[in-house]
C-alpha positions in Angstrom: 80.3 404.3 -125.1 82.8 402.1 -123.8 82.1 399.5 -121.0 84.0 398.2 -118.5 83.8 394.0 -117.3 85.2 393.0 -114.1 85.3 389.1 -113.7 86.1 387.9 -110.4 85.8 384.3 -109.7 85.5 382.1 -106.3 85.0 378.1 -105.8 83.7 378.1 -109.7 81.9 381.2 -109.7 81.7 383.7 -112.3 80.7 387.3 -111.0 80.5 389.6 -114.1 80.0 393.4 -113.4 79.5 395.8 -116.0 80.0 400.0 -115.0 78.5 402.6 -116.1 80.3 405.7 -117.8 79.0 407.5 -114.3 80.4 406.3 -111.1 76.9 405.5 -108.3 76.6 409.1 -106.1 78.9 408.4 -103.0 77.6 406.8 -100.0 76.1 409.1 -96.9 77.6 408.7 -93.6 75.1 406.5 -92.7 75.4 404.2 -95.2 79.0 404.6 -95.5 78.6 403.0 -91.7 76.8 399.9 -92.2 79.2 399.1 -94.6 82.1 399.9 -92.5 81.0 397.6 -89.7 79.8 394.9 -92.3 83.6 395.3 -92.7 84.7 395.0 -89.7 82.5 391.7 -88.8 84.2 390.3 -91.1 87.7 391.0 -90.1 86.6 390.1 -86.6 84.8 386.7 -87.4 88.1 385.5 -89.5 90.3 385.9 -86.8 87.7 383.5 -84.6 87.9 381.4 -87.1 91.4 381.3 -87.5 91.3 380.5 -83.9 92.0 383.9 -82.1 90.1 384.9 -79.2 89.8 388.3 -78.1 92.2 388.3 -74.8 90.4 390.9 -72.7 87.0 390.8 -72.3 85.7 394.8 -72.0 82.9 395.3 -69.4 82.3 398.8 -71.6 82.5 400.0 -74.8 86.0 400.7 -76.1 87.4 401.7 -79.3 87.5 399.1 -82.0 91.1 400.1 -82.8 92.3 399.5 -79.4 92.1 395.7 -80.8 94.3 396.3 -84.1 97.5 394.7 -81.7 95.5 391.6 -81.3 95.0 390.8 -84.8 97.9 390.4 -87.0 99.4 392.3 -89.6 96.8 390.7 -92.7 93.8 391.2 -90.6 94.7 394.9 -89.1 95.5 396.0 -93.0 92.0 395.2 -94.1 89.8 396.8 -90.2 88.0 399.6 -90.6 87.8 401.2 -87.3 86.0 404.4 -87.9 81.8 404.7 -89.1 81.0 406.9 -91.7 80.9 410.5 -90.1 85.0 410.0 -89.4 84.3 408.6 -85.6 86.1 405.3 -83.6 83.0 402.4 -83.7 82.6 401.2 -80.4 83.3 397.6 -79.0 81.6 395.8 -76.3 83.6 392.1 -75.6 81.0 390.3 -73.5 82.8 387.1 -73.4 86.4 386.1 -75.5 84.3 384.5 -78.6 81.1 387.7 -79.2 81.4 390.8 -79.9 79.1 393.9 -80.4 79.7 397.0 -82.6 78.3 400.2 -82.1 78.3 403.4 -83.9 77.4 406.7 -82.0 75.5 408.4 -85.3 75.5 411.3 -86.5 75.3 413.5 -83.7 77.9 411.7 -82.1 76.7 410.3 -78.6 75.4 407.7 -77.1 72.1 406.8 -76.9 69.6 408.2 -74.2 65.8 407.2 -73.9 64.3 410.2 -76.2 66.1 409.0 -79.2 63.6 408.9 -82.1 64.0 405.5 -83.8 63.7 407.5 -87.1 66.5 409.6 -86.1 69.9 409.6 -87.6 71.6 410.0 -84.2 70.3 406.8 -83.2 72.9 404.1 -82.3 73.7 401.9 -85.4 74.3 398.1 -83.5 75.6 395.2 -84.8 75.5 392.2 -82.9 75.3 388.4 -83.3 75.7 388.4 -86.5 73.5 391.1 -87.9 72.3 394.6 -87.3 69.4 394.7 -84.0 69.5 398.3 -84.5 70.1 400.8 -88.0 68.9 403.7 -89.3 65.3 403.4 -90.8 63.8 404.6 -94.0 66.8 406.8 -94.8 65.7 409.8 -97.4 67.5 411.6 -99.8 69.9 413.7 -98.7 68.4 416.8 -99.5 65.6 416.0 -98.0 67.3 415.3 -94.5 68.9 418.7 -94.7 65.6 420.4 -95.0 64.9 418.6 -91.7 67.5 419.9 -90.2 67.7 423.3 -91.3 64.0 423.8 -90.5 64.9 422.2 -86.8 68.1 424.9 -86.5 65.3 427.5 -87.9 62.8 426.7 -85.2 64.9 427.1 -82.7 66.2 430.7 -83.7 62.4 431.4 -83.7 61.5 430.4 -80.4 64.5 432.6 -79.3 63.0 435.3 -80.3 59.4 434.4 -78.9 61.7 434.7 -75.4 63.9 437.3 -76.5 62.5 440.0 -79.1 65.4 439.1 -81.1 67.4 436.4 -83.3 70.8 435.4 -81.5 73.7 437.1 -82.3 75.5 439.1 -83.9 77.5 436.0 -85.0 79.9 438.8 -87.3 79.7 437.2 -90.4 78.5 433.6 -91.4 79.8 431.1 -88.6 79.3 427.3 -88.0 76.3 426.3 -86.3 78.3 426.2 -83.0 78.3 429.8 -82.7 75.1 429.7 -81.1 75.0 426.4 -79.7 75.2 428.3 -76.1 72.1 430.4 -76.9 69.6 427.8 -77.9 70.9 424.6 -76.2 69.5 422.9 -74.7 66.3 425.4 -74.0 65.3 425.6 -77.8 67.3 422.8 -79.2 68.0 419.3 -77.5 71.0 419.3 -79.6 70.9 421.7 -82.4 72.3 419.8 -86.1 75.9 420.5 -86.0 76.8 418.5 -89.8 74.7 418.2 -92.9 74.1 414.6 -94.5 77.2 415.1 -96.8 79.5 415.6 -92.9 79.8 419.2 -93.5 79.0 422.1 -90.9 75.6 424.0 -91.1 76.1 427.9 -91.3 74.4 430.4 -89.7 74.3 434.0 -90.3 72.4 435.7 -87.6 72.1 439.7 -86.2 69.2 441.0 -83.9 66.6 441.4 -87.2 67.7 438.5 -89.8 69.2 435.3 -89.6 70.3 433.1 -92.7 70.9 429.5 -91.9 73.2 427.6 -95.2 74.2 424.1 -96.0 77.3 424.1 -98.4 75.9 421.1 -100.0 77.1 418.0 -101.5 80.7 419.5 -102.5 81.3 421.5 -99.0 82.2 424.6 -100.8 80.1 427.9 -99.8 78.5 429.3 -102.9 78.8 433.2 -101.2 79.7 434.8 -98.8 76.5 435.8 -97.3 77.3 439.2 -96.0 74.0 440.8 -96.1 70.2 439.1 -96.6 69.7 441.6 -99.6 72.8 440.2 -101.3 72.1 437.2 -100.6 68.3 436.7 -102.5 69.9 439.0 -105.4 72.9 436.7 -106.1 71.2 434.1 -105.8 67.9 435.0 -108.0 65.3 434.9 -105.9 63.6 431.8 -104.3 63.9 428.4 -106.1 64.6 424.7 -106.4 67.6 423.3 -107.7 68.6 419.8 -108.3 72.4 420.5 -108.3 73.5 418.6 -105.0 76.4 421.2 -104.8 74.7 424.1 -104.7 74.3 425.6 -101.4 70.5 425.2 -99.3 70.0 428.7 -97.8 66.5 429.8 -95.8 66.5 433.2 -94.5 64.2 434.4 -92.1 61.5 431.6 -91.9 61.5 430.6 -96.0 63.6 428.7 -97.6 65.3 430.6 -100.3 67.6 427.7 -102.3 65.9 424.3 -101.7 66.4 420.6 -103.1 64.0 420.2 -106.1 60.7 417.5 -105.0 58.2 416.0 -107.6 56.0 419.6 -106.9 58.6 421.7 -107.0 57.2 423.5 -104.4 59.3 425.2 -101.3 59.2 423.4 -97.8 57.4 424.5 -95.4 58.6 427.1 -92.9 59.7 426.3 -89.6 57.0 426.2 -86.7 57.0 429.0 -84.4 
């Protein structure tokens, strides 16, 4: 096996890295946006040190790219602008020489007072120098879609509790937003809308049956979930899998294709 060395060196210093015939699994979005503002700090604190000052002080969050003009064609090639679910990072100029950066999260919005801490929609900050607010404990992946698919599940539920029947017919397999209007904000606060890898949860759904999907770590749909019965034929029967790119599929309160855990054993269903 063949291994790579890359040698960079700084003020004397010899930084050897050796890689691995596989690349590291790619970053999540969340991830992906600490580093992105990690980025952007830095872009930010070598123009104050190269004496620029930020020339109008916002009294509200802006758009970090709104200050690309400001910083010279060197500087605006290396900014990073956007966090790591494809969104503008918020700026807040209190004063010409400190800065604050903000990241919405994963659902997108601004913080309100029920944010859970341990959510992922909870503002990433950076300020001062270092990060007063991130995500905490982040799982695996698969683990977070569970999470949400049992939340989007739970929801479909309790609409029935009300309604003797599952929302719908959503004619065929549909993003989530199909049936945003039904169970928002009544079942759902804010039903999950992407899965950890930024792709849209699925949902299949007819007065009887619903079938709720995430496409998984590649994005690409593994059928094309036109009936339930299909649906648990082509895909075997309930089981585990530890291919991130398969699809996660729970039908009618059981998961049917789940992430493989230490026990192998399928997630609980949804409460009702």
């Amino acid at each position: 096996m063949m291994t790579r060395h890359v040698v960079a060196m700084a003020s004397g210093l010899v930084l050897t890295a050796s890689a691995a015939a596989d690349p590291p699994a790619p970053l999540d979005p969340a991830a992906q946006t600490l580093l992105n503002i990690r980025i952007a700090a830095a872009v930010l604190d070598t123009f104050r040190e190269q004496g620029g000052r930020f020339q109008h002080p916002a009294p509200t969050l802006e758009n970090l790219g709104t200050l690309s003009a400001e910083l010279g064609a060197d500087l605006r090639r290396e900014m990073v602008a956007r966090d790591g679910w494809g969104r503008p990072l918020k700026i807040f100029i209190p004063d010409s020489a400190s800065y604050s950066l903000i990241s919405f999260a994963a659902d997108g919005r601004q913080d309100d007072a029920w944010t859970d801490p341990s959510s992922l929609d909870r503002d990433i900050i950076f300020s001062h120098g270092k990060f007063i607010q991130r995500p905490r404990g982040i799982e695996p992946a698969g683990k977070r879609a569970i999470a949400d698919i049992r939340a989007i599940a739970t929801a479909l539920e309790s609409f029935a509790v009300d309604n003797d029947r599952y929302p719908g017919p959503t004619e065929g397999l549909q993003a989530i937003d199909t049936l945003a209007g039904d169970l928002e904000p009544i079942y759902a606060r804010r039903l999950p809308r992407l899965d950890p890898w930024g792709h849209p949860f699925f949902v299949w759904s007819d007065d009887t049956t619903y079938i709720v999907v995430s496409a998984g770590a590649d994005g690409v749909l593994d059928d094309d979930y036109a009936s339930p019965g299909e649906v648990v034929e082509n895909f075997g029967g309930p089981r585990s899998t530890d291919d991130e790119e398969e699809d996660l599929v729970f039908i009618n309160g059981a998961f049917l294709l789940w992430p493989a855990d230490p026990a192998d054993a399928a997630p609980d269903a949804p409460d009702e």
